[in-house]
NUNUTI-758969 format. One record per atom (N, C-alpha, C): atom name; x, y, z. Coordinates in steps of 0.1 Angstrom, whole numbers, plus 5000, padded with zeros to 4 digits. Example, Ala and Ser with C-alpha at 12.3 -4.5 7.8 and 13.67 -1.06 7.14 Angstrom:
<pts>
+------+------+------+------+
| atom |    x |    y |    z |
+------+------+------+------+
|    N | 5132 | 4943 | 5078 |
|   CA | 5123 | 4955 | 5078 |
|    C | 5132 | 4967 | 5078 |
|    N | 5128 | 4978 | 5071 |
|   CA | 5137 | 4989 | 5071 |
|    C | 5129 | 5000 | 5079 |
+------+------+------+------+
</pts>
This chain:
<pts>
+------+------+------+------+
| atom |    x |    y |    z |
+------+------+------+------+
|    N | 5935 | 4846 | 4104 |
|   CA | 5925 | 4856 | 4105 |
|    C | 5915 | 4855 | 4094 |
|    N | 5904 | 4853 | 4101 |
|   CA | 5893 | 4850 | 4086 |
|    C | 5888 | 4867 | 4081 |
|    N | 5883 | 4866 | 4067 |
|   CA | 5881 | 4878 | 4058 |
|    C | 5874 | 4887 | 4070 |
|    N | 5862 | 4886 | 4081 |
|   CA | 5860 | 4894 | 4085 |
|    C | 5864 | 4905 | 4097 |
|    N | 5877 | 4896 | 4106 |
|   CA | 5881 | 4899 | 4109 |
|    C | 5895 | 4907 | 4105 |
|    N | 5895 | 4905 | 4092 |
|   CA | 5905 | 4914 | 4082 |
|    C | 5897 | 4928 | 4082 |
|    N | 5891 | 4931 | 4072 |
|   CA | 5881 | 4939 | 4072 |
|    C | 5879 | 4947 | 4082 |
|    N | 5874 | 4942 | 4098 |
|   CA | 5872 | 4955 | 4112 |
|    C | 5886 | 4956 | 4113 |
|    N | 5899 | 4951 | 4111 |
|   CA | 5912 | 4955 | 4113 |
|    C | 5914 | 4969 | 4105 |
|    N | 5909 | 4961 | 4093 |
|   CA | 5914 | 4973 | 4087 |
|    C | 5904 | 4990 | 4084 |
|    N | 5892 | 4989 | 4090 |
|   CA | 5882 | 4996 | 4094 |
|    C | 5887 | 5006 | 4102 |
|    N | 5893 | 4996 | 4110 |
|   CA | 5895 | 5004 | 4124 |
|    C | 5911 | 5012 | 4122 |
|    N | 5918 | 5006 | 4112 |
|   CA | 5935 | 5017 | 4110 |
|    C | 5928 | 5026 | 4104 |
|    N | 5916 | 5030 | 4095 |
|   CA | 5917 | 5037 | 4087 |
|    C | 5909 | 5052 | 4099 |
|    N | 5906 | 5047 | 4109 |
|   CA | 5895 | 5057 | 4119 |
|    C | 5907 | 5063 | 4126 |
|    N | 5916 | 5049 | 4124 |
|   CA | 5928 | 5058 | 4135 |
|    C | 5935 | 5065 | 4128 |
|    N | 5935 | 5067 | 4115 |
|   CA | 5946 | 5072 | 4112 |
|    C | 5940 | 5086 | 4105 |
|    N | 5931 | 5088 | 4097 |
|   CA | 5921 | 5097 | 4094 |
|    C | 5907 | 5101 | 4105 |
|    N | 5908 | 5096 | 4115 |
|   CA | 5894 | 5100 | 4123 |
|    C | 5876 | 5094 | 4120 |
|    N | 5871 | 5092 | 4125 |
|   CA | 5858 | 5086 | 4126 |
|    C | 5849 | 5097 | 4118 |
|    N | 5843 | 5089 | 4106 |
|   CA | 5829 | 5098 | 4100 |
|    C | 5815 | 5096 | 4104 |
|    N | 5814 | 5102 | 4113 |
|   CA | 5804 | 5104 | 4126 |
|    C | 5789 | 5110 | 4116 |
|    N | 5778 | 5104 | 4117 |
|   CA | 5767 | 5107 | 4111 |
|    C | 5758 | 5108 | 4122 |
|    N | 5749 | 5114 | 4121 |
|   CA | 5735 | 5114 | 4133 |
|    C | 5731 | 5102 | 4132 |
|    N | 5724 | 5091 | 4142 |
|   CA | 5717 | 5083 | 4143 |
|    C | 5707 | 5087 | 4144 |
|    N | 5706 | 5094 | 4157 |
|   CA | 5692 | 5098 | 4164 |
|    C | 5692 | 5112 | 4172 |
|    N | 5684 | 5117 | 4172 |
|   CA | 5681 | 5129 | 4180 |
|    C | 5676 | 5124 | 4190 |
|    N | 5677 | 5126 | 4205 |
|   CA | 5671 | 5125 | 4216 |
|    C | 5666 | 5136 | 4220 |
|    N | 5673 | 5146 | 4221 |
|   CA | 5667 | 5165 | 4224 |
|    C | 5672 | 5171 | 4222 |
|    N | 5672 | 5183 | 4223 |
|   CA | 5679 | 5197 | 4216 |
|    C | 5692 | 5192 | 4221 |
|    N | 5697 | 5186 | 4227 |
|   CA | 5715 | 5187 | 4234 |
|    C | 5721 | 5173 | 4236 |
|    N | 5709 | 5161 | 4229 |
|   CA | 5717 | 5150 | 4233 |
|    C | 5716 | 5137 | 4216 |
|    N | 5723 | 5136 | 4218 |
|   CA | 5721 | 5132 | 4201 |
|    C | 5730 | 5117 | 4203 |
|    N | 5727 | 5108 | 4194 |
|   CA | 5729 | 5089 | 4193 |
|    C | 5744 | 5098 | 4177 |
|    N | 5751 | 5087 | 4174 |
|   CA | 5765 | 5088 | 4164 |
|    C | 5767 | 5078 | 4160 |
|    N | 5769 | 5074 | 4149 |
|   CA | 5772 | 5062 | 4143 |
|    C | 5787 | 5065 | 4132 |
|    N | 5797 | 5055 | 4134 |
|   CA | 5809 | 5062 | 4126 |
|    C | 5809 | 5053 | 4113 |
|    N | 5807 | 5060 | 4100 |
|   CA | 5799 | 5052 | 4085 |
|    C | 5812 | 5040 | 4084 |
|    N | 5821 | 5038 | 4090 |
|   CA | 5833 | 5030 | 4086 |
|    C | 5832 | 5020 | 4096 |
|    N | 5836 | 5022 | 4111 |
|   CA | 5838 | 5013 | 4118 |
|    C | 5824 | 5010 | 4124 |
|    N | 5817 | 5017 | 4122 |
|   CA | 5805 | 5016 | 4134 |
|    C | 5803 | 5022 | 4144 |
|    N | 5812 | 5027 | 4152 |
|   CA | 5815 | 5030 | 4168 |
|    C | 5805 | 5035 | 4172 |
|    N | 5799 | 5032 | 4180 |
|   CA | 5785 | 5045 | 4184 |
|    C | 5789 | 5052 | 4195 |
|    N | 5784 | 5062 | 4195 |
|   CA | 5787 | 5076 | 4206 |
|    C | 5779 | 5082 | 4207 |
|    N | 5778 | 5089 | 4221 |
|   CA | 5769 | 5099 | 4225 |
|    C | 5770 | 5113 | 4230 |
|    N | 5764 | 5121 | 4234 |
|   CA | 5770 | 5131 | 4242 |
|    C | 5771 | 5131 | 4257 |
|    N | 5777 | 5133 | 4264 |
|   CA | 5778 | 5127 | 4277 |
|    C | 5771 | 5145 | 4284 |
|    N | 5773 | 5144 | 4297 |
|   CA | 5763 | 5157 | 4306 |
|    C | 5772 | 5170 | 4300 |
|    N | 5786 | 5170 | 4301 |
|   CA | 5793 | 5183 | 4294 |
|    C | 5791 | 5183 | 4278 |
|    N | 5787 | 5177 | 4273 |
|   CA | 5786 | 5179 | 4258 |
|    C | 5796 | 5172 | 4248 |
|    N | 5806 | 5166 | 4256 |
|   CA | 5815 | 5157 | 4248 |
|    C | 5814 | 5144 | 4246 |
|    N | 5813 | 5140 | 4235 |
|   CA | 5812 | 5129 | 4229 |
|    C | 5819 | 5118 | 4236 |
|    N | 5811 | 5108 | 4237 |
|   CA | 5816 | 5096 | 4241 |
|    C | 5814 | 5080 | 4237 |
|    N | 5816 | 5070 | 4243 |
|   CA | 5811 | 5056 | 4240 |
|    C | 5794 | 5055 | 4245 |
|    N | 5786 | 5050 | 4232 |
|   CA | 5775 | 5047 | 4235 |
|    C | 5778 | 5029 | 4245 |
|    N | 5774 | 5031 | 4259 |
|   CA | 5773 | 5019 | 4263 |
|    C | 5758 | 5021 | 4268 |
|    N | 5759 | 5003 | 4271 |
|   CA | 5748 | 5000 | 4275 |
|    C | 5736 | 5007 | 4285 |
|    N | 5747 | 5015 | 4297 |
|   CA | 5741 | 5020 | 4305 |
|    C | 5733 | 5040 | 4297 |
|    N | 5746 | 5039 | 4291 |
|   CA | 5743 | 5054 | 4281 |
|    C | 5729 | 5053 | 4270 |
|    N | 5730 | 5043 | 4268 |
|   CA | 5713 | 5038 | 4258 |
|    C | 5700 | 5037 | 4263 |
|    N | 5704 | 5034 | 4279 |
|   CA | 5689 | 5030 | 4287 |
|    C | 5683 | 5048 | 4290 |
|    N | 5699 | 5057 | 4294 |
|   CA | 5695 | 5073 | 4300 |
|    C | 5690 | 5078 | 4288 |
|    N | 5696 | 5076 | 4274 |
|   CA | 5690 | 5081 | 4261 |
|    C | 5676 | 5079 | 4259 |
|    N | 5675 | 5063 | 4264 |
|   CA | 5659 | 5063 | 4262 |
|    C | 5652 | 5068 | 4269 |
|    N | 5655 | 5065 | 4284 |
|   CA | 5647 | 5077 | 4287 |
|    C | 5645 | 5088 | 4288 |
|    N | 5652 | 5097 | 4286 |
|   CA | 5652 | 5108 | 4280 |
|    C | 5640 | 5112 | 4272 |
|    N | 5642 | 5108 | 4260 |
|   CA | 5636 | 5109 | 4247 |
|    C | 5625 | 5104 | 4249 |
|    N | 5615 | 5092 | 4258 |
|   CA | 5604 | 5095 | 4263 |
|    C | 5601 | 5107 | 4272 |
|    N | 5608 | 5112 | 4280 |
|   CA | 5606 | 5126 | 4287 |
|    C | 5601 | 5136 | 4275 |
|    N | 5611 | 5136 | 4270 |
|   CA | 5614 | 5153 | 4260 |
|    C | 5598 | 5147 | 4255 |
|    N | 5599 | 5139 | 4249 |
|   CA | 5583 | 5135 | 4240 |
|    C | 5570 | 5137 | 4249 |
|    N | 5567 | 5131 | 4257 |
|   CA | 5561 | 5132 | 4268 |
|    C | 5555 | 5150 | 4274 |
|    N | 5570 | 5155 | 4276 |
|   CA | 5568 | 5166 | 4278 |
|    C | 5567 | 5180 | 4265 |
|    N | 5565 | 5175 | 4252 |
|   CA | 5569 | 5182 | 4247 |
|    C | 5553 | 5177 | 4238 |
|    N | 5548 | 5170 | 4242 |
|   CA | 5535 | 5166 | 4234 |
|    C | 5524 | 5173 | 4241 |
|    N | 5526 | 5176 | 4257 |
|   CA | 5516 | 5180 | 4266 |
|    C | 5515 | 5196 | 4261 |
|    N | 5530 | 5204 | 4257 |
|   CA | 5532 | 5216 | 4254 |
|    C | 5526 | 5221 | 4241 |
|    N | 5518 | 5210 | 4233 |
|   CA | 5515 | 5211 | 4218 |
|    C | 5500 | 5221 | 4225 |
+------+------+------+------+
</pts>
């Protein structure tokens, strides 16, 4: 096992064993927000009920869009 694969091992006991320290990445709109966890990384999002989940691929494209909407519509409202 090389050093860096030591290191996400041990990243990742310390999330499991104490829980993920979840920061804002990004604001998308009042109810949908990007997470980044300061230890392992993990990224997360809020999914349509409001619980947090895995930022995937497909979850990054709906965020973007989004966030051109909100902007979009929320620039016309200025």
């Amino acid at each position: 096992m090389n050093a860096n694969n030591l290191k996400n091992a041990n990243q990742n006991l310390l999330c499991l064993f104490f829980g993920h320290k979840l920061t804002l990445k990004r604001k998308i709109t009042n109810h949908f927000e990007e997470y980044e966890c300061k230890v392992c990384h993990l990224e997360l999002t809020n999914d349509d009920k409001g619980h947090k989940t895995h930022l995937t691929t497909k979850l990054r494209e709906v965020n973007e869009t989004l966030f051109h909407l909100h902007l979009k519509r929320h620039h016309h409202s200025l």
